[in-house]
DRENPA-498830 format. One line per field, with one value per atom (N, C-alpha, C, CB): residue in one letter; atom name; residue number from 1; x, y, z. Coordinates in steps of 0.2 Angstrom, whole numbers. Atoms other than C-alpha are relative to their C-alpha. Glycine has a CB too. Example, Ala and Ser with C-alpha at 12.3 -4.5 7.8 and 13.67 -1.06 7.14 Angstrom:
<recs>
residuo = c(a | a | a | a | s | s | s | s) $
atomo = c(N | CA | C | CB | N | CA | C | CB) $
num = c(1 | 1 | 1 | 1 | 2 | 2 | 2 | 2) $
px = c(4 | 62 | 4 | -5 | -4 | 68 | -4 | 2) $
py = c(-6 | -22 | 6 | 0 | -6 | -5 | 5 | 2) $
pz = c(0 | 39 | 0 | 6 | -1 | 36 | 3 | -7) $
</recs>
This chain:
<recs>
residuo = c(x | x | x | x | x | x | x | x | x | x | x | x | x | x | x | x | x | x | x | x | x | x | x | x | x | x | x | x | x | x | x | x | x | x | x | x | x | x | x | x | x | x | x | x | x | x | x | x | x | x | x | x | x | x | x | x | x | x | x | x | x | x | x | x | x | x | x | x | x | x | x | x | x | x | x | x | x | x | x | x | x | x | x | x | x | x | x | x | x | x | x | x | x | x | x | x | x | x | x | x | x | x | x | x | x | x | x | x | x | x | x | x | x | x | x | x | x | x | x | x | x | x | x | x | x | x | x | x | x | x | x | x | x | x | x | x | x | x | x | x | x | x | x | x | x | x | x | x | x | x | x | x | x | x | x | x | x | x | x | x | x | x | x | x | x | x | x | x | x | x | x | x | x | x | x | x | x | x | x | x | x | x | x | x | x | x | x | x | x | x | x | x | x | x | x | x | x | x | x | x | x | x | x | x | x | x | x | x | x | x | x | x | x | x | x | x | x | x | x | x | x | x | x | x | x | x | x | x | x | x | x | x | x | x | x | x | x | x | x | x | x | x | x | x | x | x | x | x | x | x | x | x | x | x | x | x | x | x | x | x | x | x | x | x | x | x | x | x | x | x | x | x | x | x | x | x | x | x | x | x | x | x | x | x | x | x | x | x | x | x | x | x | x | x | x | x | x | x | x | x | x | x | x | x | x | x | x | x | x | x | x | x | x | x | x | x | x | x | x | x | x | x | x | x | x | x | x | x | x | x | x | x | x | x | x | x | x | x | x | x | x | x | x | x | x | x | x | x | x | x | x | x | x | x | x | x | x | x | x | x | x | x | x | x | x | x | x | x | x | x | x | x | x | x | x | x | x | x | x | x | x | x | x | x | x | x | x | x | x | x | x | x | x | x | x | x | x | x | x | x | x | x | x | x | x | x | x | x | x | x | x | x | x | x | x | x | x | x | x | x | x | x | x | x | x | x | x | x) $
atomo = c(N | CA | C | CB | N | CA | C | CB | N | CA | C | CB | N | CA | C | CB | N | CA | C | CB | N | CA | C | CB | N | CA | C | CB | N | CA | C | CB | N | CA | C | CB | N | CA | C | CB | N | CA | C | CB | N | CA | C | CB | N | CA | C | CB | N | CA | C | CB | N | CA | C | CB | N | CA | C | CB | N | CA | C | CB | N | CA | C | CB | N | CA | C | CB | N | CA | C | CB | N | CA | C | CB | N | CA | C | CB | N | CA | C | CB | N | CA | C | CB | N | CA | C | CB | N | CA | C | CB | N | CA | C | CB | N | CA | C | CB | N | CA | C | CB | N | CA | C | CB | N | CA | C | CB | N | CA | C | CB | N | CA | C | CB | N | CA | C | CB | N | CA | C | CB | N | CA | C | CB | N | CA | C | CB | N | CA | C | CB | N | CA | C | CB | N | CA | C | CB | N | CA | C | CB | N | CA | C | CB | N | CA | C | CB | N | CA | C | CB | N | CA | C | CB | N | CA | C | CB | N | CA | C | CB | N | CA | C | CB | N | CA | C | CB | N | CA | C | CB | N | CA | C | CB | N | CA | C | CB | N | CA | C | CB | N | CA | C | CB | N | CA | C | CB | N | CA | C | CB | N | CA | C | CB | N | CA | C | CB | N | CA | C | CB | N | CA | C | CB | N | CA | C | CB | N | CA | C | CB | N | CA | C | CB | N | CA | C | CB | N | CA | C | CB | N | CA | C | CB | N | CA | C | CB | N | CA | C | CB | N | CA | C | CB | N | CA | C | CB | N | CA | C | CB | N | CA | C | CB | N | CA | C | CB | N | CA | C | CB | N | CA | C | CB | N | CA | C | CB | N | CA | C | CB | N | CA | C | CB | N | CA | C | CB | N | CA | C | CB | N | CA | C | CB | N | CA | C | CB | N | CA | C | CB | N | CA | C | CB | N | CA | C | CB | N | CA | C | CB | N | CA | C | CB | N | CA | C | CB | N | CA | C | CB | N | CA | C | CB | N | CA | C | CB | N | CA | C | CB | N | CA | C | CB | N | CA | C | CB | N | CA | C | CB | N | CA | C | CB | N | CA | C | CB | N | CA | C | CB | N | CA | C | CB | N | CA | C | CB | N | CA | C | CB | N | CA | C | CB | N | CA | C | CB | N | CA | C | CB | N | CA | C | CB | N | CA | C | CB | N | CA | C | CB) $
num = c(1 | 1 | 1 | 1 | 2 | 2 | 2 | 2 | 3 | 3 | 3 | 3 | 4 | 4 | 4 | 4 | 5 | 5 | 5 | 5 | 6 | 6 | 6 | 6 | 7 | 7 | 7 | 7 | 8 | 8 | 8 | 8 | 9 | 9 | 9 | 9 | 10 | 10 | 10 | 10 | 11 | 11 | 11 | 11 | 12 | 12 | 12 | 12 | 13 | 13 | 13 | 13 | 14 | 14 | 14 | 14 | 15 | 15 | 15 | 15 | 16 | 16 | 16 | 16 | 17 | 17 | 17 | 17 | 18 | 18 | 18 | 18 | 19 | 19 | 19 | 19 | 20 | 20 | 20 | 20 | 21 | 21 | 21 | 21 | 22 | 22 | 22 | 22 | 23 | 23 | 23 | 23 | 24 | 24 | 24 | 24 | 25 | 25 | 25 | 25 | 26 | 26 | 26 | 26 | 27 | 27 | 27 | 27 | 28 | 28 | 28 | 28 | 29 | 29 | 29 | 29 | 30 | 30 | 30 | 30 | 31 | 31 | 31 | 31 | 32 | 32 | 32 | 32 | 33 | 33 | 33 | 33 | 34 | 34 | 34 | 34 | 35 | 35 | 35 | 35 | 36 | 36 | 36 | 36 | 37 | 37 | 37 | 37 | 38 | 38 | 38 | 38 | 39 | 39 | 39 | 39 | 40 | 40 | 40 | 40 | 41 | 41 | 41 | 41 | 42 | 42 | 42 | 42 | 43 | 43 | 43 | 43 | 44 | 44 | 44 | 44 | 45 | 45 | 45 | 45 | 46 | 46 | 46 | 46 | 47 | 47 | 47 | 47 | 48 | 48 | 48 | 48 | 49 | 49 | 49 | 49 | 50 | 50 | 50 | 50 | 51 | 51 | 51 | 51 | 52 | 52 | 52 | 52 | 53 | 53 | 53 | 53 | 54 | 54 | 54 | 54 | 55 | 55 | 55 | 55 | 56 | 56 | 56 | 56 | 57 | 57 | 57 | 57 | 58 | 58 | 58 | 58 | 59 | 59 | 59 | 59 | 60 | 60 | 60 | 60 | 61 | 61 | 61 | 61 | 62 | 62 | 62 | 62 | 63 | 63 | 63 | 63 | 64 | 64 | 64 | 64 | 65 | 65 | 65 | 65 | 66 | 66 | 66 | 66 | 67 | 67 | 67 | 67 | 68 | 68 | 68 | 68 | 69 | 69 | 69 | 69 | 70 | 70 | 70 | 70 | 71 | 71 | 71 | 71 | 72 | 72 | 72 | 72 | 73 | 73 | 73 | 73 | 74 | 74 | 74 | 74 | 75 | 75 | 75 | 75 | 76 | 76 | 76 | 76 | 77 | 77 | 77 | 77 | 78 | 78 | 78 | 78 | 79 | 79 | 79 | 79 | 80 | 80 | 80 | 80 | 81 | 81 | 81 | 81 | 82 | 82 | 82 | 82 | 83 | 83 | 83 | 83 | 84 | 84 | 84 | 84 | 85 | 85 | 85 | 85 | 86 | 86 | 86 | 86 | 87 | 87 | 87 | 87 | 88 | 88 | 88 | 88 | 89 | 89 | 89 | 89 | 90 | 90 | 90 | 90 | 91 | 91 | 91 | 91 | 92 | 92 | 92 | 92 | 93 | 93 | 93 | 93 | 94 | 94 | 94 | 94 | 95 | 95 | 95 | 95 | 96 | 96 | 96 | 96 | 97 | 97 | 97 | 97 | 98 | 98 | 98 | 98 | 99 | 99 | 99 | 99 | 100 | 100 | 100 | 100 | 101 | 101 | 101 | 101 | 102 | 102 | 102 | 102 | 103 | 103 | 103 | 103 | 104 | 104 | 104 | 104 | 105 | 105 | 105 | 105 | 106 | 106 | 106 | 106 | 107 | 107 | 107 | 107) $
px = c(4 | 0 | 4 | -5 | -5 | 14 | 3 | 7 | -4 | 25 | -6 | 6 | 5 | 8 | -1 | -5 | 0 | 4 | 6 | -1 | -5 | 20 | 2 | 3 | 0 | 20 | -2 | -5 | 6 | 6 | 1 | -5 | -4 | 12 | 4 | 5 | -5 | 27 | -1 | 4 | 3 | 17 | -5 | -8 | 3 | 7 | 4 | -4 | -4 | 19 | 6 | 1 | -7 | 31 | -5 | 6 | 3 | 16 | 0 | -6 | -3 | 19 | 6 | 2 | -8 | 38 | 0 | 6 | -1 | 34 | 4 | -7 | 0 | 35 | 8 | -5 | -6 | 53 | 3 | 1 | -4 | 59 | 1 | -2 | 3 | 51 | 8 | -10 | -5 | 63 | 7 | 0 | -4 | 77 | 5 | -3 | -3 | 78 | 0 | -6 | -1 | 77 | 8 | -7 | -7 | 92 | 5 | -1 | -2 | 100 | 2 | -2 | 2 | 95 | 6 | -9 | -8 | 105 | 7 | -2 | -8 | 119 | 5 | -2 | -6 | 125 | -4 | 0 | 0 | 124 | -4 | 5 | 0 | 123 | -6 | 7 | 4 | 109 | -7 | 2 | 8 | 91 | -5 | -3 | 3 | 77 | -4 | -2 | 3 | 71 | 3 | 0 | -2 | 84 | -2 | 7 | 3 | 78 | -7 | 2 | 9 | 60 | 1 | -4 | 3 | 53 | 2 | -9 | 0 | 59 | 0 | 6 | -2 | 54 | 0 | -6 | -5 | 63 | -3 | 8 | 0 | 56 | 5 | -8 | -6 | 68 | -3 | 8 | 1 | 64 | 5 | -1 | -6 | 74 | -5 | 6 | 0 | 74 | -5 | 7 | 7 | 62 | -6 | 2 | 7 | 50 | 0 | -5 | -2 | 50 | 4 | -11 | -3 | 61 | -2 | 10 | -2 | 58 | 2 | -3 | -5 | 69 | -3 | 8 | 1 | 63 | 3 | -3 | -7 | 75 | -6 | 10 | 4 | 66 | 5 | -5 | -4 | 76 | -2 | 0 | 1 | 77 | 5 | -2 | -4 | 85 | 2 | -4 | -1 | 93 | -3 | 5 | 6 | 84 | -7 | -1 | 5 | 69 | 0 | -4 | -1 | 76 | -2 | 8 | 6 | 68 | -7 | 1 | 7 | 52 | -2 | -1 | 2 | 50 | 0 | 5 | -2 | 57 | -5 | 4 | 6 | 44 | -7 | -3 | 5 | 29 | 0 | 3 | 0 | 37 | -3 | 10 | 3 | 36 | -6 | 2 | 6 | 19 | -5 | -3 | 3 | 12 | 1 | 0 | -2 | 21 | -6 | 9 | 6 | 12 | -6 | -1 | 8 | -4 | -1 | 0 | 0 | 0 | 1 | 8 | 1 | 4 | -6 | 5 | 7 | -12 | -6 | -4 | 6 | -22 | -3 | 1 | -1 | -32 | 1 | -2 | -7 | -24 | 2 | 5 | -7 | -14 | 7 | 0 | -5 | 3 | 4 | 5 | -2 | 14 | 6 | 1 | -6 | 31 | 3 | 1 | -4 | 45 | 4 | 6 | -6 | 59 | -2 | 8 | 1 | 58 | -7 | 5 | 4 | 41 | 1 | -4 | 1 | 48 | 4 | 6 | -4 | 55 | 5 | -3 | -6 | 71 | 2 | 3 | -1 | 75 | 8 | -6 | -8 | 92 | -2 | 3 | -1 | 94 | 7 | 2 | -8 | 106 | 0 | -1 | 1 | 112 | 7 | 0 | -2 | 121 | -3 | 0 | 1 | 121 | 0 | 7 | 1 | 118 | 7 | -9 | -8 | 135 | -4 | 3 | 0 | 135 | 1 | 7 | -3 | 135 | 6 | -5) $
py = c(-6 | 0 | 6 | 0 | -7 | 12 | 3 | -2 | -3 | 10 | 0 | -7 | -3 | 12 | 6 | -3 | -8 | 28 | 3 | 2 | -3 | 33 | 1 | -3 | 0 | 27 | 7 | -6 | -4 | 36 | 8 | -1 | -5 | 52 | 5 | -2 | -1 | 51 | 2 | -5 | -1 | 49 | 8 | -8 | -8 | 64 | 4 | 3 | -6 | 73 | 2 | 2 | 0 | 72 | 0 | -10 | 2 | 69 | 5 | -2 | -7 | 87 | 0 | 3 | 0 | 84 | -8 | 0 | 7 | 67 | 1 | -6 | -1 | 73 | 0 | 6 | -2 | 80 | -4 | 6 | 4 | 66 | -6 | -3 | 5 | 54 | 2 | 4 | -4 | 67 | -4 | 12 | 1 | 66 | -8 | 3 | 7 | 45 | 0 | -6 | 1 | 43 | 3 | 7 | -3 | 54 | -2 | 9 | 3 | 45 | -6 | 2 | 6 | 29 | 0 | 0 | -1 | 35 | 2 | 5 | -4 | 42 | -6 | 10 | 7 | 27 | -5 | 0 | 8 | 11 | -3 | -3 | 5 | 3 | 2 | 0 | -2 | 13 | 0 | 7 | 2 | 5 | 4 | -4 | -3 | 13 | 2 | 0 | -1 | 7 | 4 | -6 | -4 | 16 | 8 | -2 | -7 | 33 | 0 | 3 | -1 | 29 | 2 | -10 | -1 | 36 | -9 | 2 | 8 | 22 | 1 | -6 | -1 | 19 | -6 | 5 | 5 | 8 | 0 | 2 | -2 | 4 | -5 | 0 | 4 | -1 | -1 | 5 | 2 | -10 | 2 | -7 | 0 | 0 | 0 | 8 | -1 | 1 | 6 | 2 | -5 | 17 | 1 | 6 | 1 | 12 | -3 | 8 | 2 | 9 | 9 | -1 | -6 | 23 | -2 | 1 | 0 | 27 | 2 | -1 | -3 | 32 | -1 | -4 | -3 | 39 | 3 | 2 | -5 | 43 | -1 | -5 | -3 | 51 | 5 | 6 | -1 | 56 | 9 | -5 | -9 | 78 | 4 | 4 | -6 | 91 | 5 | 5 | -4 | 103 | 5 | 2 | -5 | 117 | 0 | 1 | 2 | 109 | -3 | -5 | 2 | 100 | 4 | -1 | -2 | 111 | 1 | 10 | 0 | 114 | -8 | 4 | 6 | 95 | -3 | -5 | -1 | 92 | 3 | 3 | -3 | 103 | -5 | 9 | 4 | 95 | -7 | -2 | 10 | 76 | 0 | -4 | 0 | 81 | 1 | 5 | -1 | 89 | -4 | 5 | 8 | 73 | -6 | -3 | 6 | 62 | 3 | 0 | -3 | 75 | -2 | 7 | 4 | 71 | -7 | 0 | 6 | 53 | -5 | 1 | 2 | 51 | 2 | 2 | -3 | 62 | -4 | 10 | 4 | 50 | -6 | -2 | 4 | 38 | -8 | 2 | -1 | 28 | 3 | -5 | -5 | 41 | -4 | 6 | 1 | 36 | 5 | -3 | -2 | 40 | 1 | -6 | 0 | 49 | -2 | 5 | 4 | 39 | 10 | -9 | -5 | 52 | 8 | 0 | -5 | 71 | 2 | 3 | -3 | 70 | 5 | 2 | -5 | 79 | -5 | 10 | 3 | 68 | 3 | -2 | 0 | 70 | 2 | -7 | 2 | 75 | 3 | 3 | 1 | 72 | 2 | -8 | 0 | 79 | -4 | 9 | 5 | 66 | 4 | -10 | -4 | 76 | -3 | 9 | 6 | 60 | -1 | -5 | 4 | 53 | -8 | 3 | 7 | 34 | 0 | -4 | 4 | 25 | -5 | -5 | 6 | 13 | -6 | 1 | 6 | -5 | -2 | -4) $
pz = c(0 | 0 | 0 | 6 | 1 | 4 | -8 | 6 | 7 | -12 | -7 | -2 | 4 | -22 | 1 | 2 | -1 | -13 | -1 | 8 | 3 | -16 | -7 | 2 | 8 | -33 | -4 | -3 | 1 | -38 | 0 | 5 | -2 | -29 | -4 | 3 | 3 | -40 | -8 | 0 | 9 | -57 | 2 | -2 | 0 | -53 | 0 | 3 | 3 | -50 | -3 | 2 | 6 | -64 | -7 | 0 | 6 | -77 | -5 | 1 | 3 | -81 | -4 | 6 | 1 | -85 | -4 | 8 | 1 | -93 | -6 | 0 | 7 | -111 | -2 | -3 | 1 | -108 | 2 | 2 | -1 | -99 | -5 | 5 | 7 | -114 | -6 | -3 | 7 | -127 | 6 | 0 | -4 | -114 | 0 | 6 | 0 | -112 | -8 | 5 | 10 | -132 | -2 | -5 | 2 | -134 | 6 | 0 | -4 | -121 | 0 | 2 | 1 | -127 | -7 | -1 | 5 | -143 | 1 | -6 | 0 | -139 | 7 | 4 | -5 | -124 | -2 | 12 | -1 | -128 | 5 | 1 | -8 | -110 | 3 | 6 | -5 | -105 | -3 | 3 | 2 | -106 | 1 | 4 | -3 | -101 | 5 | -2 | -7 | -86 | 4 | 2 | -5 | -77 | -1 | 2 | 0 | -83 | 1 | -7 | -3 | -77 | 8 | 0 | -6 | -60 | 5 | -1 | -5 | -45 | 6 | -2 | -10 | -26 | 1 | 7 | -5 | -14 | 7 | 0 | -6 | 2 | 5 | 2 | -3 | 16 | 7 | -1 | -6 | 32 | 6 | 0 | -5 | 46 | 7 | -2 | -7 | 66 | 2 | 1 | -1 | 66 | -4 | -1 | 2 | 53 | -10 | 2 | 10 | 32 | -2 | -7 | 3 | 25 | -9 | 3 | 5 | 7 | -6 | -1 | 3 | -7 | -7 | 1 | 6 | -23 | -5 | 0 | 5 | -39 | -6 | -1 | 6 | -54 | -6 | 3 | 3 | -69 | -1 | -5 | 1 | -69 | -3 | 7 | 3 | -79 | 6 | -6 | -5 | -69 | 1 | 1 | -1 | -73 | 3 | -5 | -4 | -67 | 8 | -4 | -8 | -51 | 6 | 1 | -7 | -37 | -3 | 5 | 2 | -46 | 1 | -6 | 1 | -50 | 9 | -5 | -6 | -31 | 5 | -1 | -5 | -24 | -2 | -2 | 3 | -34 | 5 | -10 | -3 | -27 | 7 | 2 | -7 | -11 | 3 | 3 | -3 | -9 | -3 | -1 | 0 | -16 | 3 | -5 | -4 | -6 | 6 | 2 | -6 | 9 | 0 | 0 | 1 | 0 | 3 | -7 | 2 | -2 | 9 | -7 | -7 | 17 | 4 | 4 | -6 | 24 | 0 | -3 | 1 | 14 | 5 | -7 | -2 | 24 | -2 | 2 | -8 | 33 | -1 | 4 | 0 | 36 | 3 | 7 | -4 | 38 | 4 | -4 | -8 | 54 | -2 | 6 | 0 | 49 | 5 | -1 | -4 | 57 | 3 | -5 | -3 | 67 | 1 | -6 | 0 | 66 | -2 | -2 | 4 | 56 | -6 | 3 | 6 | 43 | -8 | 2 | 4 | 26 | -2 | -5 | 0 | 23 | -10 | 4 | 7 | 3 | -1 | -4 | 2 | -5 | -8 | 1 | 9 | -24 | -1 | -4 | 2 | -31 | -8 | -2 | 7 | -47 | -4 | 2 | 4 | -54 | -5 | 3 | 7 | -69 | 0 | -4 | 0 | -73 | -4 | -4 | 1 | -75 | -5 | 9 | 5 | -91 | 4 | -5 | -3 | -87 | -3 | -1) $
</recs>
């Protein structure tokens, strides 16, 4: 249920930016070899820790859009937890966001 809500979340809010990511994996697609498409798709991870499920979402973004897209993630995740059941932020109640502003490594 969580990585559904989460899912979901993620798709709305990127669906905006989908078209550009769509251009973006293609030209990408041509230009490396080793690099499929799956890993330029939207992905979450949930992880079984000590203070509760942590979950880790990586979405493929142009820099230029990285805080805007960023803001978007988050206030559907906010959504996506109020919904009921509500889930119970684990630790400070506030999620934690990381910009990874990496590139995917060839295999």
């Amino acid at each position: 249920m969580i990585q559904d809500r989460i899912t979901t979340a993620v798709d709305t809010a990127l669906k905006d930016h989908r078209e550009e990511m769509e251009r973006q994996m293609r030209h990408m697609e041509q230009t490396l070899n080793s690099i499929s498409s799956i890993e330029l798709r939207p992905r979450t991870r949930l992880y079984i820790t000590a203070s509760g499920i942590e979950v880790m979402v990586r979405f493929p973004v142009g820099l230029k859009d990285a805080a805007d897209i960023d803001d978007r993630v988050m206030r559907e995740i906010y959504a996506a937890i109020d919904q009921e059941p509500k889930l119970k932020l684990a630790g400070s109640g506030m999620p934690t966001l990381r910009t990874d502003i990496s590139t995917p490594t060839p295999a």
